[in-house]
One Martini backbone bead per residue (centre of mass of N, CA, C, O) as a GRO file, in nm:
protein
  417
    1UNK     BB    1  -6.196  -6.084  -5.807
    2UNK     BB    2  -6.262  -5.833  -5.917
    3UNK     BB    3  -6.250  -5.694  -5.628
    4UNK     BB    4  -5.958  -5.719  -5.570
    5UNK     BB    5  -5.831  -5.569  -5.812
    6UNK     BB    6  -5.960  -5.293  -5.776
    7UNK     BB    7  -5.820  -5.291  -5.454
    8UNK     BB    8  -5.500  -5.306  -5.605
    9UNK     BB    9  -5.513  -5.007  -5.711
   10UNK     BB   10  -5.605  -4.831  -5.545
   11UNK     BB   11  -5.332  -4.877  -5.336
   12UNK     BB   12  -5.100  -4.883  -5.573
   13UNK     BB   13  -5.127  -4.603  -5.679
   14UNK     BB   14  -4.987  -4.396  -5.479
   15UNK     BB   15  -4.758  -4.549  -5.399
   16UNK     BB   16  -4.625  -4.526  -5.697
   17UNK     BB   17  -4.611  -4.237  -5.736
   18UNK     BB   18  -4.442  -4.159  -5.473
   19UNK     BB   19  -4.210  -4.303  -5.559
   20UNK     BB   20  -4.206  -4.164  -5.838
   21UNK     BB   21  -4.130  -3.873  -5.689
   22UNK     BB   22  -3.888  -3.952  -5.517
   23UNK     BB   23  -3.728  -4.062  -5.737
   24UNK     BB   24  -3.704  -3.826  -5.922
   25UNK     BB   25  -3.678  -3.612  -5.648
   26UNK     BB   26  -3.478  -3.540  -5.430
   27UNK     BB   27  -3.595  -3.219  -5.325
   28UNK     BB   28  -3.883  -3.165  -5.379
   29UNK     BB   29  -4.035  -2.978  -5.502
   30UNK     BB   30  -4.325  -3.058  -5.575
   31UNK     BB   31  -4.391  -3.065  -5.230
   32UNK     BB   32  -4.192  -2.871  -5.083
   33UNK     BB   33  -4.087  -3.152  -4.915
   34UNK     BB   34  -3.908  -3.361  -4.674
   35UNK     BB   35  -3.990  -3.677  -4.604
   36UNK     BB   36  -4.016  -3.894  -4.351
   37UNK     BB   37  -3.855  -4.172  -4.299
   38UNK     BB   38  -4.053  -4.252  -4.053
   39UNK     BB   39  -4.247  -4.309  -3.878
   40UNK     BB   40  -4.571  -4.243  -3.798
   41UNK     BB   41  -4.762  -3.996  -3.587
   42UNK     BB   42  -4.975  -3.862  -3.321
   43UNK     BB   43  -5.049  -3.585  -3.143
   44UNK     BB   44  -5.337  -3.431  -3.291
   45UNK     BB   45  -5.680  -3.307  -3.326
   46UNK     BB   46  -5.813  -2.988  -3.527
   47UNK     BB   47  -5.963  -2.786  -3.544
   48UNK     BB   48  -6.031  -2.511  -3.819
   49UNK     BB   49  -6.371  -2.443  -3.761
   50UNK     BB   50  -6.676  -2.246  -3.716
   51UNK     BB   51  -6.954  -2.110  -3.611
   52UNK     BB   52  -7.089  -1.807  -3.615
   53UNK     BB   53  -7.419  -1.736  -3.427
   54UNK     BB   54  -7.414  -1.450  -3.474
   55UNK     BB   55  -7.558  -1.148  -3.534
   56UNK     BB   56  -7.518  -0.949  -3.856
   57UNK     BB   57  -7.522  -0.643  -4.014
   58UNK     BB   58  -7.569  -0.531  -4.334
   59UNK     BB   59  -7.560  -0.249  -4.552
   60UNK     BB   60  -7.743  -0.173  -4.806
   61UNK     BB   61  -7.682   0.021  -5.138
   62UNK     BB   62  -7.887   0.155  -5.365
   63UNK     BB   63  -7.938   0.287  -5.690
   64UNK     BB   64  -8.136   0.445  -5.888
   65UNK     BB   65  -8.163   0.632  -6.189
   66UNK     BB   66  -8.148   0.898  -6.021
   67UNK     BB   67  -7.969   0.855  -5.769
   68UNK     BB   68  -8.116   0.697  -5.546
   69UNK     BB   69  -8.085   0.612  -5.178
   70UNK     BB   70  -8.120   0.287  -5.050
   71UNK     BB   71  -8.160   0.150  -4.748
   72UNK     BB   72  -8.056  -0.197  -4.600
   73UNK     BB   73  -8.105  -0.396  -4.310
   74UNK     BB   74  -7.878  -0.749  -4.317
   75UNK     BB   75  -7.930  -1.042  -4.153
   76UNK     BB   76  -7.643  -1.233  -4.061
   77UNK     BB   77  -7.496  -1.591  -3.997
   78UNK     BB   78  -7.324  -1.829  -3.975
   79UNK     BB   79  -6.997  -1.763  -3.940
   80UNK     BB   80  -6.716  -1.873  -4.075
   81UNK     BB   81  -6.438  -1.934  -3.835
   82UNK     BB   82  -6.171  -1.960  -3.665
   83UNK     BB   83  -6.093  -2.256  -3.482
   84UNK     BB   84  -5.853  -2.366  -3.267
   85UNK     BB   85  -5.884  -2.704  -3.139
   86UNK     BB   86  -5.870  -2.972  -2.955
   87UNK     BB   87  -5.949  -3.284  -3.030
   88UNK     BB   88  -6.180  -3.652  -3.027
   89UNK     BB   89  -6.420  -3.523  -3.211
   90UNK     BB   90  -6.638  -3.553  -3.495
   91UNK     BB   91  -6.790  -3.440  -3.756
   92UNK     BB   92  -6.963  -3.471  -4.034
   93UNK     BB   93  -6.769  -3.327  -4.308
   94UNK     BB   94  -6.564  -3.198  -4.155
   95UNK     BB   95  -6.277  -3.010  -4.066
   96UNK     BB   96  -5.932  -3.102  -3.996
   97UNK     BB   97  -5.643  -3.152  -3.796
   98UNK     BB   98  -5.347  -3.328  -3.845
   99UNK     BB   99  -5.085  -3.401  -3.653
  100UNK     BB  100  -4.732  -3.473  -3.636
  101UNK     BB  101  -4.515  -3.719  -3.787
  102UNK     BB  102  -4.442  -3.831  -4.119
  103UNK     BB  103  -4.687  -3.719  -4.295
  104UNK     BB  104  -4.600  -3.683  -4.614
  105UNK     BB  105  -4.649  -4.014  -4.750
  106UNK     BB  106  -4.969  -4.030  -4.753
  107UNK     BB  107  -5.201  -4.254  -4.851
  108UNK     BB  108  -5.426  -4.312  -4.586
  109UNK     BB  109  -5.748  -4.232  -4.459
  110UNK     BB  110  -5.930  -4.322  -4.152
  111UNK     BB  111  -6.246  -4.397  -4.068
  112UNK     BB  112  -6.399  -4.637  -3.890
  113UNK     BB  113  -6.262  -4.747  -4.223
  114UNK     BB  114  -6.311  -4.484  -4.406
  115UNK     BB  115  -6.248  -4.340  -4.634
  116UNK     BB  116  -6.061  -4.081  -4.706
  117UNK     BB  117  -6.018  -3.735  -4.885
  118UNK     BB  118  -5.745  -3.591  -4.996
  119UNK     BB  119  -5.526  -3.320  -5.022
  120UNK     BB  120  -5.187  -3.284  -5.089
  121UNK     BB  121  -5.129  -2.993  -5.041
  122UNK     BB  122  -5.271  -3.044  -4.738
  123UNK     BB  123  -4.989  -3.130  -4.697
  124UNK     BB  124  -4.723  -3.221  -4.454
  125UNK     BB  125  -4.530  -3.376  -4.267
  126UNK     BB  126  -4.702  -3.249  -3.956
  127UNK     BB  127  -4.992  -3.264  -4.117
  128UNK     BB  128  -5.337  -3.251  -4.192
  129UNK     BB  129  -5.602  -3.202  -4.406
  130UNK     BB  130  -5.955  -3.322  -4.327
  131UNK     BB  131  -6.221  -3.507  -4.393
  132UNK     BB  132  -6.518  -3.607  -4.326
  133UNK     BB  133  -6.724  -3.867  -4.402
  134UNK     BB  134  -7.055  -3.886  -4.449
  135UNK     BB  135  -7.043  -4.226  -4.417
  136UNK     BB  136  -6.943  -4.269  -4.135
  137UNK     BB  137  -6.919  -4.450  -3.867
  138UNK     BB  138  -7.122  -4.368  -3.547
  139UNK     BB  139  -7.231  -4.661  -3.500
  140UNK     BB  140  -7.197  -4.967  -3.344
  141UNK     BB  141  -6.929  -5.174  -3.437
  142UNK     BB  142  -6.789  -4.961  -3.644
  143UNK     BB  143  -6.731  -4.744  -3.423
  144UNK     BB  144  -6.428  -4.767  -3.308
  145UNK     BB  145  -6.248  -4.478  -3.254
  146UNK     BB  146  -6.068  -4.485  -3.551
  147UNK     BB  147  -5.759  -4.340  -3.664
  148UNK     BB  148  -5.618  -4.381  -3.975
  149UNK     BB  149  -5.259  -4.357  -4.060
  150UNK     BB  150  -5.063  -4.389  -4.388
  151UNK     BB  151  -4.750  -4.502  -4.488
  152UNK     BB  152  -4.461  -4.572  -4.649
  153UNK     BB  153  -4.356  -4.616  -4.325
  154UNK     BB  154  -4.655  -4.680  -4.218
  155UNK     BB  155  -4.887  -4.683  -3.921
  156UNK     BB  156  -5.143  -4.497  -3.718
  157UNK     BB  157  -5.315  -4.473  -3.441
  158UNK     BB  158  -5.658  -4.266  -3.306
  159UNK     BB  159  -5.832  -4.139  -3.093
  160UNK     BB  160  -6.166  -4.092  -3.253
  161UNK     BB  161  -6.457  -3.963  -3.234
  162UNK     BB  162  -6.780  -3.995  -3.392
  163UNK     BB  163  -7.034  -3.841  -3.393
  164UNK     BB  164  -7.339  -3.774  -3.393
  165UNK     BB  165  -7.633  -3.649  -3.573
  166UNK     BB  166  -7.870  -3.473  -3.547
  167UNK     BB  167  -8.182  -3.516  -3.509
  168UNK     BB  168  -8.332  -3.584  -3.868
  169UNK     BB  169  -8.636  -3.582  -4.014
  170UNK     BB  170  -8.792  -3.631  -4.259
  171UNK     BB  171  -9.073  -3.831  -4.183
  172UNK     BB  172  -9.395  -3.891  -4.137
  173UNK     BB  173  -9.674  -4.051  -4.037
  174UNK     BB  174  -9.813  -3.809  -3.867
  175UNK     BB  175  -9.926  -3.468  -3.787
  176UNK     BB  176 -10.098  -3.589  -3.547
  177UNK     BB  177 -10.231  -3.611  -3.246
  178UNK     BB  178 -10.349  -3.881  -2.972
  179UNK     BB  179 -10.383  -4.016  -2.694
  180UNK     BB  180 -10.136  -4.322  -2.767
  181UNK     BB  181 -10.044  -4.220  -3.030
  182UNK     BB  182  -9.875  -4.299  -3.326
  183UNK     BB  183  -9.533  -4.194  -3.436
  184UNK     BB  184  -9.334  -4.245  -3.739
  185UNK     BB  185  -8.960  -4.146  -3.791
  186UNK     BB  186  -8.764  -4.075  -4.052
  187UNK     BB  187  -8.400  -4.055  -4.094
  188UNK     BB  188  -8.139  -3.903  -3.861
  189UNK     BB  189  -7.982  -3.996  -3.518
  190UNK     BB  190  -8.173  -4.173  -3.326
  191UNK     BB  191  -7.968  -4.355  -3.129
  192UNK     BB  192  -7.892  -4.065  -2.940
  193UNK     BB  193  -8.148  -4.093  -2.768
  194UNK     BB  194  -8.317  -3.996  -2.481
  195UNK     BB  195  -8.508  -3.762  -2.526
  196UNK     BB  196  -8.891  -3.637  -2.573
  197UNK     BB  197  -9.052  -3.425  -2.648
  198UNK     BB  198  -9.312  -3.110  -2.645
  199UNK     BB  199  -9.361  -2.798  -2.780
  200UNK     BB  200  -9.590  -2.498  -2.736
  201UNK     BB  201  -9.623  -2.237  -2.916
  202UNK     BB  202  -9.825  -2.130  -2.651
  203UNK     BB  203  -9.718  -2.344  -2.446
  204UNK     BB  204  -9.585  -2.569  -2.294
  205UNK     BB  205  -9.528  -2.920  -2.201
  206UNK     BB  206  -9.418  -3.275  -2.283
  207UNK     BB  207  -9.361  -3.625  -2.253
  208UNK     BB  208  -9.251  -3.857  -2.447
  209UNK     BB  209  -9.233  -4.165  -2.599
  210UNK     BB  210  -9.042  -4.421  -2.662
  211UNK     BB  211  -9.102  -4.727  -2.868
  212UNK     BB  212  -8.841  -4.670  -3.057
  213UNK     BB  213  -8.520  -4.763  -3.180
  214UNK     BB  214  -8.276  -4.639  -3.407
  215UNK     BB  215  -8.117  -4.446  -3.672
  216UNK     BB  216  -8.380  -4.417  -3.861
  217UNK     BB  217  -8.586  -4.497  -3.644
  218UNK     BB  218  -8.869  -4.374  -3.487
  219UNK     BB  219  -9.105  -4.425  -3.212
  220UNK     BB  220  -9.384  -4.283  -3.085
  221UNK     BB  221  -9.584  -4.175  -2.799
  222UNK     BB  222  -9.868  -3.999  -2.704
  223UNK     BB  223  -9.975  -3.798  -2.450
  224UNK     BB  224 -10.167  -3.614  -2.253
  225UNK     BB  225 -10.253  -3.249  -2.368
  226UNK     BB  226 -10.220  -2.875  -2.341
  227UNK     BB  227 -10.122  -2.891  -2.678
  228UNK     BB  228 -10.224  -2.781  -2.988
  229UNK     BB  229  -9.929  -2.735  -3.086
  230UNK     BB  230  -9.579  -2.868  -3.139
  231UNK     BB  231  -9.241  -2.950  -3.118
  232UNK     BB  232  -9.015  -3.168  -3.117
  233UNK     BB  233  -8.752  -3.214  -2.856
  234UNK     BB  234  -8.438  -3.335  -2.876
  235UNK     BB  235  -8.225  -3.553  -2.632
  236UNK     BB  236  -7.877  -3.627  -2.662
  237UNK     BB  237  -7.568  -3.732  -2.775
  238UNK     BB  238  -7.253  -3.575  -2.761
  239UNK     BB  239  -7.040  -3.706  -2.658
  240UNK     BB  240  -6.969  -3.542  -2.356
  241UNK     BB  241  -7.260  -3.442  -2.413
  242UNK     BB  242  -7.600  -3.315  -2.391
  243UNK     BB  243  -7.831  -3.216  -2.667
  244UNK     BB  244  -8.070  -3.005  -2.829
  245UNK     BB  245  -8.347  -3.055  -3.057
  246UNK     BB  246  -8.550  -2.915  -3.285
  247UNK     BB  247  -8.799  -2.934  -3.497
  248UNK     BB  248  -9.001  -2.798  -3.770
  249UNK     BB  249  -9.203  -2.972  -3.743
  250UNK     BB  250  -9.547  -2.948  -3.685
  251UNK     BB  251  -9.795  -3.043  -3.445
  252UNK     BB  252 -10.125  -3.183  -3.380
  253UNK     BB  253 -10.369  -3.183  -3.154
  254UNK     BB  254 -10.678  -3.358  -3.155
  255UNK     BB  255 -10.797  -3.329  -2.832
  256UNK     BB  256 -10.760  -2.953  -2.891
  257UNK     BB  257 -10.939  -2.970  -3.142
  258UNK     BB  258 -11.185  -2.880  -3.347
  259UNK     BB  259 -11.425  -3.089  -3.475
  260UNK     BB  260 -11.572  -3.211  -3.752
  261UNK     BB  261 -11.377  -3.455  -3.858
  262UNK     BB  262 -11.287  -3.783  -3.734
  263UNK     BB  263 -11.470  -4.066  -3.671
  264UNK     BB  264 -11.653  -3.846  -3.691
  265UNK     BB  265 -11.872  -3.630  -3.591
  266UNK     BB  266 -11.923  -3.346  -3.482
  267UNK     BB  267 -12.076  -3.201  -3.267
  268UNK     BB  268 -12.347  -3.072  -3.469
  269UNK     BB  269 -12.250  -3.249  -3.673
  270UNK     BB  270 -12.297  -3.344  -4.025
  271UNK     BB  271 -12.392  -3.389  -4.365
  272UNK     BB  272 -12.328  -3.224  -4.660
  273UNK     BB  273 -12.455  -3.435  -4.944
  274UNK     BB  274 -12.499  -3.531  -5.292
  275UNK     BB  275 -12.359  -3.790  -5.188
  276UNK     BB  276 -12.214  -4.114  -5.113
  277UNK     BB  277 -12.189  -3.995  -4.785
  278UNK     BB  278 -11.969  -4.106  -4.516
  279UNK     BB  279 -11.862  -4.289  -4.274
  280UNK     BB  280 -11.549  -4.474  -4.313
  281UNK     BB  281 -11.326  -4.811  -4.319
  282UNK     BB  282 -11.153  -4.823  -4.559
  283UNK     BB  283 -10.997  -4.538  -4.512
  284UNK     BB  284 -10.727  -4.461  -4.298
  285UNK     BB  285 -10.525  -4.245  -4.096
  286UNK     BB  286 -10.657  -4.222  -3.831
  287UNK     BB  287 -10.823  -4.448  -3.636
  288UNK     BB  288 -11.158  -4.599  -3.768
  289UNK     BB  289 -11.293  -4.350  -3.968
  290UNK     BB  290 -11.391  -4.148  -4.268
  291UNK     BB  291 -11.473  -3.944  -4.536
  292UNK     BB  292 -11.666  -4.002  -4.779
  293UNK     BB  293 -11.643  -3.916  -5.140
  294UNK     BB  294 -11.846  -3.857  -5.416
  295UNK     BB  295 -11.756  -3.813  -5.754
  296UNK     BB  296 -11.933  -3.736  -6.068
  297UNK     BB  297 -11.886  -3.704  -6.392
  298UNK     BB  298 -11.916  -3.432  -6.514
  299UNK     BB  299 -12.015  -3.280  -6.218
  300UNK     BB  300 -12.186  -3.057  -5.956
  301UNK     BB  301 -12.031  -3.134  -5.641
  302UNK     BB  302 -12.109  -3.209  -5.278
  303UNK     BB  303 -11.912  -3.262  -4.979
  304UNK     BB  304 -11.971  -3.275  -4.648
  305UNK     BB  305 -12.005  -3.053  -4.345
  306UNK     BB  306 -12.291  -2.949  -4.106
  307UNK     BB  307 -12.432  -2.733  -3.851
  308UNK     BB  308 -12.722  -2.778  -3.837
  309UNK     BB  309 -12.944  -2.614  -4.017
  310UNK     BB  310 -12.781  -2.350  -4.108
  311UNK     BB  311 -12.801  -2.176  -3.927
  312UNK     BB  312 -12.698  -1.837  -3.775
  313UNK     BB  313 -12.674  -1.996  -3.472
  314UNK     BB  314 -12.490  -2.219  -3.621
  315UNK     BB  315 -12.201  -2.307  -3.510
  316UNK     BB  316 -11.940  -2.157  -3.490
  317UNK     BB  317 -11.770  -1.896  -3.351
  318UNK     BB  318 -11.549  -1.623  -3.351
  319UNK     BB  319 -11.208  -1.664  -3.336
  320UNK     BB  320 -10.863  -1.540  -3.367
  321UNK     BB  321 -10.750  -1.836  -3.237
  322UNK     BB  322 -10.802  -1.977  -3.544
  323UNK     BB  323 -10.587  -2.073  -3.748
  324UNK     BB  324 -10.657  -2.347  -3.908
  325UNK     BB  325 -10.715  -2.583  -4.151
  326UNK     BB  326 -10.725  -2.943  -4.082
  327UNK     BB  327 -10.625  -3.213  -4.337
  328UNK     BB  328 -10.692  -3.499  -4.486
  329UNK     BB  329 -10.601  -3.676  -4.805
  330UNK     BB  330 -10.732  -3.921  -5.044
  331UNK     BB  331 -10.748  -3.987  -5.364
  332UNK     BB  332 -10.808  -4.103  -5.649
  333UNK     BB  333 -10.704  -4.173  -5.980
  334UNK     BB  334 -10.658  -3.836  -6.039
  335UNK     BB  335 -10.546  -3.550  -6.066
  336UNK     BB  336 -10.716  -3.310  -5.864
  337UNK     BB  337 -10.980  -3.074  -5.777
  338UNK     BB  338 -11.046  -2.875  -5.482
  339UNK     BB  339 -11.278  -2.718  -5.328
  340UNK     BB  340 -11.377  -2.500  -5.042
  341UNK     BB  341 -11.613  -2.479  -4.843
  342UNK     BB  342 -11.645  -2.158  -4.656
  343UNK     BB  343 -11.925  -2.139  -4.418
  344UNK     BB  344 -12.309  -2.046  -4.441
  345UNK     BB  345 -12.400  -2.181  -4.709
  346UNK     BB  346 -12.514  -2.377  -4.983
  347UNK     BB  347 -12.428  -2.351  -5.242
  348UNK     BB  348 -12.463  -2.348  -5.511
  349UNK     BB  349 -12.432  -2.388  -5.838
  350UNK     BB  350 -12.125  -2.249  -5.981
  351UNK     BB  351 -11.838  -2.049  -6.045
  352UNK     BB  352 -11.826  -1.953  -5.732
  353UNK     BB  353 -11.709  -2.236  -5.609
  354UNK     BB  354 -11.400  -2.191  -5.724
  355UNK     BB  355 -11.289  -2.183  -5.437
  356UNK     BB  356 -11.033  -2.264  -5.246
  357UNK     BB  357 -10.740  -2.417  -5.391
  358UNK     BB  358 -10.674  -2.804  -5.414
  359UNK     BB  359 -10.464  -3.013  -5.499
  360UNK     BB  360 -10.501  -3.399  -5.553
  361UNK     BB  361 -10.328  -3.671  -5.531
  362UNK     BB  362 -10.328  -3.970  -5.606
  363UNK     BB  363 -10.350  -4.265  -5.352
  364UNK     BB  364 -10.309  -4.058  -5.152
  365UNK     BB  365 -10.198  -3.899  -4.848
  366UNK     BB  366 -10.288  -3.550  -4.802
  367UNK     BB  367 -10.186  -3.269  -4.648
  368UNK     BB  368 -10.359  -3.006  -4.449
  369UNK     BB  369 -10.276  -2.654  -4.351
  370UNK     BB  370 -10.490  -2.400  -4.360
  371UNK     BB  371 -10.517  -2.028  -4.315
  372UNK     BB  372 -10.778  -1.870  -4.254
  373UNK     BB  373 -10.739  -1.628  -4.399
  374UNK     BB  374 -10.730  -1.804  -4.661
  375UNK     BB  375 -11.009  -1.811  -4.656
  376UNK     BB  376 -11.308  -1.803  -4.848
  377UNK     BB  377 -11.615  -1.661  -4.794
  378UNK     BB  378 -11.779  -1.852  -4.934
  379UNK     BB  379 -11.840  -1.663  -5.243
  380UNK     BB  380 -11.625  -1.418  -5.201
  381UNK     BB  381 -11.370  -1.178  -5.087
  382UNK     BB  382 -11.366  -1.280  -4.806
  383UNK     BB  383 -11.295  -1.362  -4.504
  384UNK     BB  384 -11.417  -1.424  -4.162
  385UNK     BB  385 -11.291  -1.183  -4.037
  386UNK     BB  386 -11.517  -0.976  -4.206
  387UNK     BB  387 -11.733  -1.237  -4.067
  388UNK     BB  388 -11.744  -1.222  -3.730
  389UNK     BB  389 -12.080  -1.218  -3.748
  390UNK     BB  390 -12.058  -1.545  -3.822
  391UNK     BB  391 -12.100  -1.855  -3.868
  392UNK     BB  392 -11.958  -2.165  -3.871
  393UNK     BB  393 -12.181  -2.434  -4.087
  394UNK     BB  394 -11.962  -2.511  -4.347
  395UNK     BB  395 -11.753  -2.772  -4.465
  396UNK     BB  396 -11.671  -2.843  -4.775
  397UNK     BB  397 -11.663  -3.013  -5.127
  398UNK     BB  398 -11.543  -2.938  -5.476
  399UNK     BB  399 -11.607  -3.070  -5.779
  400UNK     BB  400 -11.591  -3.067  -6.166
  401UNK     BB  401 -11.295  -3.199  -6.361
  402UNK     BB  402 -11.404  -3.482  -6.355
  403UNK     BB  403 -11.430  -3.725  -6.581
  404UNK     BB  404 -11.476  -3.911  -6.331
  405UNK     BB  405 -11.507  -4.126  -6.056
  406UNK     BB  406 -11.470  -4.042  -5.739
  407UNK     BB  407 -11.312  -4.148  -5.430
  408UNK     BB  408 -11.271  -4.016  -5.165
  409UNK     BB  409 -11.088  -3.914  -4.847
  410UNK     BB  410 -11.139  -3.785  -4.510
  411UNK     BB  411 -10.920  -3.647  -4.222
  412UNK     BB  412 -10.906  -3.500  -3.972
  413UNK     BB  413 -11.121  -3.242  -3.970
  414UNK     BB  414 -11.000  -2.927  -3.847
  415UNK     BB  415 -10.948  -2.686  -3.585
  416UNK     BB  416 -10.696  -2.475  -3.508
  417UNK     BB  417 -10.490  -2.263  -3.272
   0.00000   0.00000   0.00000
């Protein structure tokens, strides 16, 4: 009953209104213009600008306390632009104008079923500009293709589809993929898919196979590719044309990366640790097994992977184009520090391990794609590249700041081009 109420005042707080403006102002000063007093027509519906893609440069000119002047050259694009054209579908969010008659006593204006916002300043007899609400259905039953404009004299329905919003993935299940296996992405927009690829930064494509789909969730499988790394391309419905769209989050192939460890160790690595550490089915991110590792309270421990007994000529040797270290992390109980061991030492006890520093927190699985330029070797202050002529043959885990015993959990521990 209560909500019958609320729905009948706000219906008639306008109607009122308007009533009592018309009523009151025989020449409508107020709103500058008389309402037609027939039935209302919608004769079209005009977009109002776009964005214009174009890159165009600003030219800045500052200057110092002494008067000297520096130029920079500034690229900006998507400049919004008038734009007027008649159309039959909208964007979400967009604004529009609609044409027709009798249309300045407008009290609601609806996209299929959704009340829209107007601001009665841009209203005349003959137009009304509105935008579309964020909110409006358009996929599935509610989707009706119906703009309706109400007034004092009556009410029209006018045929307008409301477009989907281009697919946009807000997370992941998993930023690698390997042969067969799925990821699912939650996000909007996923209903209008037609068909899903992969692009590979360094060339190559791939087709993806829809394992599923609704409008919030997409399922994917992946095929085998010969692709390092690469972005998702969507192929959707736009109106009456199909349009792409990339997304940006990069996904890494996991059969085309070098293994340190996925569900075992790679091919020539073993264990290189302190603790009860090494292949676990307790906690996994992708696959059938990861790397356990203990960390006791208060102790100066490392737990981790080398290659061969750490000799000269054990390990991976360099190459630039060896882009990330990349793995997942499980953490432990509470917020802690973890160091990566990045090299072909030993690494003894010493604040010397406190090198390459990454926050892990608790409880959760927390993705790590780290730029090997920025891991520094050893515990020096060089990269691998100033240490081109050594092999990497240990990359370890080092905790010293927890408190507690901590049990952690690493997960496709890779090197990607």
């Amino acid at each position: 009953m209560k909500k019958a109420i609320v729905k009948s005042i706000n219906f008639w707080i306008p109607v009122v209104f308007l009533l009592a403006l018309f009523a009151s102002c025989k020449k409508y000063d107020i709103i500058g213009f008389t309402p037609g007093s027939g039935a209302p027509t919608i004769s079209s519906v005009h977009t109002w600008y776009k964005s214009d893609t174009t890159v165009y440069y600003d030219t800045i000119i500052t200057y110092d306390a002494s008067g000297n002047i520096t130029q920079t050259i500034q690229p900006r694009s998507n400049k919004v632009v008038p734009f007027d054209s008649v159309t039959t579908a909208g964007n979400l969010g967009q604004y529009y104008i609609i044409y027709g008659s009798n249309l300045g006593s407008t009290s609601s204006i609806t996209f299929n079923g959704f009340s829209a916002y107007f601001n009665r300043a841009l209203i005349t007899d003959n137009s009304i500009v509105v935008q579309v609400p964020s909110k409006t259905p358009y996929y599935g039953s509610q989707a009706t293709d119906s703009l309706v404009v109400k007034t004092l004299n009556g009410s029209v329905a006018y045929k307008f589809t409301i477009l989907s919003p281009p697919p946009s993935p807000t997370s992941y299940s998993n930023f690698n993929f390997s042969t067969g296996s799925e990821i699912t992405l939650t996000g909007v927009g996923f209903a209008s898919v037609t068909s899903v690829s992969i692009a590979g930064v360094a060339g190559g494509t791939a087709d993806v196979s829809i394992f599923s789909q609704n409008d919030s969730v997409l399922v994917l499988q992946f095929p085998s590719t010969t692709i390092t790394r690469g972005n998702l391309v969507f192929s959707y419905n736009a109106g009456s044309t199909t349009a792409n769209v990339t997304a940006a989050q990069e996904l890494v192939d996991l059969d085309n990366a070098y293994p340190i460890f996925i569900d075992n160790y790679g091919s020539g690595w073993g264990s290189w640790s302190w603790d009860n550490a090494g292949p676990s089915t307790t906690k996994t991110k992708s696959g059938s097994a990861s790397f356990s590792a203990q960390y006791g309270a208060n102790s100066w421990h490392i737990d981790g992977m080398r290659a061969g007994g750490g000799g000269a000529t054990d390990g991976l040797a360099y190459s630039p184009d060896y882009t990330y270290l990349s793995f997942w992390v499980y953490g432990g109980s509470a917020d802690e520090k973890i160091y990566i061991e990045w090299g072909n030492e030993g690494f003894a006890n010493g604040g010397g391990n406190e090198i390459n520093t990454y926050d892990v927190p608790p409880g959760v699985w927390t993705y790590y794609k780290i730029p090997i330029n920025n891991l520094l070797w050893n515990t020096g202050t060089t990269n691998w590249a100033a240490n081109s002529s050594q092999y990497l043959n240990t990359v370890a885990f080092f905790m010293n700041s927890n408190t507690v015993m901590e049990q952690v959990y690493f997960d496709d521990i890779v090197l990607v081009k």
